[in-house]
C-alpha positions, 0 to 999 in steps of 0.5 A: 907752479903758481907765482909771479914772473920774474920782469925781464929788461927788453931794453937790454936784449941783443939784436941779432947781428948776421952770423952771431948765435945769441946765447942765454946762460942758465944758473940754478941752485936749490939752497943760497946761503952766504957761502955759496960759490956755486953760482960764480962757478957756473957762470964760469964754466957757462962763459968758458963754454961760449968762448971755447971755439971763437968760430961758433960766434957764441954771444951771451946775452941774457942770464937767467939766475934761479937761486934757491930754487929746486929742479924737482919742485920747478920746471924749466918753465914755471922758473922765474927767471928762466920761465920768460925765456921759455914762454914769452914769444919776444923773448923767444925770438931773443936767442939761439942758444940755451947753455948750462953748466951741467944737466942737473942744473937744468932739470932733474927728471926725464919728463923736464928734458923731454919738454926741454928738447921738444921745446927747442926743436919746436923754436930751433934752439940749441941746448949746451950742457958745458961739463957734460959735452953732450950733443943733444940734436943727436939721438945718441945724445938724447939717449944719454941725457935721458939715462942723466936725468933718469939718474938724477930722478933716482938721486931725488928719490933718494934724498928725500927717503933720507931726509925722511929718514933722518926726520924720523930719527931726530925726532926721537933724539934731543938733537935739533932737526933745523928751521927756527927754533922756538921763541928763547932758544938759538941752535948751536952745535951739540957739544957732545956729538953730532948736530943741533942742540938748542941752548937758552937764549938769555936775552929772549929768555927776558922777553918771553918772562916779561910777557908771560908775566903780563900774561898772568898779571892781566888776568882777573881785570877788567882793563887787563892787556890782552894779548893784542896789546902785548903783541903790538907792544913788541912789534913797536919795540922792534923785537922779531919774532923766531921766525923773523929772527932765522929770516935775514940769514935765509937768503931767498930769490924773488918768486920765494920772498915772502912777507915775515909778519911780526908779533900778532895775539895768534902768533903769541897764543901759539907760543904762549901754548906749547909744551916746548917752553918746558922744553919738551919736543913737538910734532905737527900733527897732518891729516890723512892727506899729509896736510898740517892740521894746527895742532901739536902732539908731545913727542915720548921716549919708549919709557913714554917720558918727554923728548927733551929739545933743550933746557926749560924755559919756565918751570911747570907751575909756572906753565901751568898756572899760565896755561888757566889763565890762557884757559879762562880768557878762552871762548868759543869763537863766536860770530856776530859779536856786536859791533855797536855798544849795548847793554845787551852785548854778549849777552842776548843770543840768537837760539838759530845760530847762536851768534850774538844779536846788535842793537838796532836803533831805529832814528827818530822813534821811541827808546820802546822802539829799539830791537836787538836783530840777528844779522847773520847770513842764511839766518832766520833774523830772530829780533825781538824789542829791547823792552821785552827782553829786559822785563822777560830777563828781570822775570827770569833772573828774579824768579831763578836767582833772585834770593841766591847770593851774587857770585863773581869770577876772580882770577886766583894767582897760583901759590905752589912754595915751590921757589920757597921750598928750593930756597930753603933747601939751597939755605940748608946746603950752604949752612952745613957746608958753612960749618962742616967745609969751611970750618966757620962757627967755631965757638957758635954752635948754639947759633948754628943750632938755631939757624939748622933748626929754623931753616928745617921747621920752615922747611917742613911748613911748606911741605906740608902746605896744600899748594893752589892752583892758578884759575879762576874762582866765585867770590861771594859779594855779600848781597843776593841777586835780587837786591843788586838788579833793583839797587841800578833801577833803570841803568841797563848797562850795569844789568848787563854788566851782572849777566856778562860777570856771572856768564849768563846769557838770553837765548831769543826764539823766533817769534812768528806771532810777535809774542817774546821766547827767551830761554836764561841760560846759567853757567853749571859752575854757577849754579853748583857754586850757587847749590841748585844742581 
């Protein structure tokens, strides 16, 4: 097992004194958690062992404490803290004993107590299973440590067919199965039953509206927050994340201590994506090898409805119009984006690898000079003079578009009455009751009337209004192509500005004999928007 060991103080080993039998006490415990007194109780049973017969001359001289930490996952030797004892040759020389509370504390297989016993009659240790009473340099002895351990490897076995058991079942169920919950949520016990449920954390409920909110409300602007911004927002605010929030009350031993990472645009896309902020039940999708891929699939009842893990965070149009916008500010991943400003940024592509080409400015020579280049490994270095690429993209767009009205995506929020609707419906309730259960409007029933019949008129207004969905739309902006690309005469970066806006992008050949191939690639959006398809 892999993992840095555990340093072990070599000042404080014993020397050993004539007829004294050094000792290393060994403690193990699969789950820590502030409750536990398992580890005080083997280092009685371990202390009471060694002072049971003053004649033996027991001394314990070290303590090795592996906390958190399983007998099936670990052996002996790849433990942290028990791990230098068997392995470092000083360490070795430091004691003659190994002594442990039980078997199962010291290993859980057959193949770890036979290691174990040929370990200590290569270096001639004692191994001392206190509550057990068992003698191990007899071959009756071994005999029933290895019928223990055998027992021990049939109770793993067993455990994790239930849990497995158990994790199929719970996934069918609304019931919490462990770990942290998603981002507001916390885990209580279920009122109605057995187990975890998951209830709505007001506070984080807060937390996650505020970003949701700035999620949307960036969406369409140039200068918008990405989720970067957000994220590093939070760290600096010092909110934790779902995991980070279950982490303090998961104690862990040195080997297992890992760094919790706080807020990040993965982590945050990641949240921002799953179904479960409708609280609707997930499962890791894994590979053929059991491995986890990164995608989620929506766990179904038999009616093929959503498995519910608790109360909805948002409602679906709310999800919905936030999924266009996480949907719109996606693009393929692709490498090469250049590094140094240019007009051209984005925008001219290499046809090899189809990453985007950098502005190379060659020092103390002519602005004619200057080429875009492909720095990509294992690539053909596709380049070409920034020059031509403009004349040939000015050709192209002229020629294709020029007289085409210039279109620009914008952001449209979505608009679904839903809330309205609600809010009228709730209006009407408390209108009836008003007079029919509290009695009020006696003598008023034409103001009443009116009141029901605005309410009801308003009513089947939003009904009947088309809702509209969130994403993103071309907006008509009154000139054609041709008379904006002429209107920046020699200021590329607003031509470029137009070709990044409209998501058309020049796709540049290799050119043996130095003569420009360039391919103007138009968004089909666009050119249906533009009627050319």
């Amino acid at each position: 097992m892999g993992g840095p060991r555990t340093r072990v103080n070599r000042a404080k080993i014993t020397p050993k004194k004539t007829g004294l039998r050094r000792a290393v006490g060994g403690i193990r415990l699969s789950h820590l958690t502030d409750e536990t007194t398992s580890p005080d109780t083997q280092r009685q049973l371990i202390t009471n062992e060694a002072a049971s017969d003053p004649s033996r001359q027991i001394e314990i001289v070290a303590w090795a404490e592996d906390l958190d930490i399983s007998a099936a996952d670990y052996a002996p030797q790849d433990r942290p803290e028990l791990g230098p004892f068997l392995s470092d040759p000083e360490l070795i020389d430091s004691y003659d004993l190994l002594i442990f509370a039980k078997m199962d504390r010291a290993i859980r297989s057959v193949i770890d107590l036979h290691w174990l016993l040929q370990f200590c009659k290569e270096h001639g240790k004692e191994l001392i299973l206190a509550k057990d009473k068992l003698d191990t340099s007899t071959p009756m002895g071994v005999a029933f440590a290895t019928l223990i351990a055998a027992v021990g490897e049939i109770e793993i076995a067993n455990m994790v067919e239930r849990r497995r058991r158990a994790s199929e079942f719970l996934r069918t169920t609304s019931r919490w199965p462990g770990g942290p919950p998603p981002f507001g949520y916390f885990a209580a016990d279920n009122p109605h039953g057995a187990g975890k449920v998951l209830f709505i954390s007001a506070s984080h409920k807060e937390i996650l509206d505020e970003i949701v909110r700035r999620v949307i409300d960036a969406a369409g602007q140039e200068d918008g927050e990405s989720l970067q911004n957000i994220a590093d927002d939070l760290n600096r605010r010092g909110i934790p994340t779902s995991r980070a929030r279950a982490k303090p009350r998961q104690r862990t031993n040195k080997r297992k201590q890992l760094e919790v990472k706080g807020w990040s645009s993965a982590v945050l896309l990641r949240m921002l994506r799953s179904r479960a902020l409708l609280g609707q039940k997930e499962q890791q999708v894994t590979d053929e090898y059991g491995l986890a891929t990164g995608e989620r699939r929506l766990l179904s009842d038999d009616a093929g409805k959503p498995i519910l893990i608790g109360p909805p965070l948002m409602t679906l149009e709310r999800w919905q119009e936030l999924q266009a916008v996480l949907d719109a500010n996606s693009r393929p991943a692709i490498k090469g984006r250049a590094k140094v400003p240019n007009p051209l940024a984005e925008v001219a592509l290499c046809s090899a690898c189809k990453c985007f080409l950098t502005r190379h400015a060659a020092s103390k020579r002519p602005a004619s000079t200057h080429k875009v280049l492909c720095y990509q490994r294992n690539c053909r270095k596709v380049s070409a003079y920034q020059d031509q690429v403009w004349a040939a993209a000015t050709d192209a767009l002229l020629y294709r578009i020029g007289d085409k009205e210039v279109m620009t995506r914008v952001y449209v929020k979505g608009d679904s009455h839903a809330s309205d609707l609600a809010d009228v419906e709730g209006r009407l309730v408390a209108l009836r009751e008003a007079r029919y259960v509290r009695g009020e409007f006696d003598g008023e029933e034409a103001e009443w009337d009116r009141l029901m019949r605005q309410l009801k008129e308003r009513r089947d207004a939003l009904a009947t209004t088309v809702p509209r969905r969130a994403g993103w739309q071309w907006k008509a902006e009154g000139r054609t192509y041709r008379e904006v690309w002429e209107s920046y005469g020699d200021d590329l970066q607003q031509k470029g500005d137009l070709l990044r806006k409209g998501g058309i992008t020049l796709e540049i050949h290799p050119a043996p004999l130095g003569i420009l191939r360039m391919d103007m690639h138009i968004p089909t959006d666009l050119l249906d928007r533009l009627g050319m398809r």
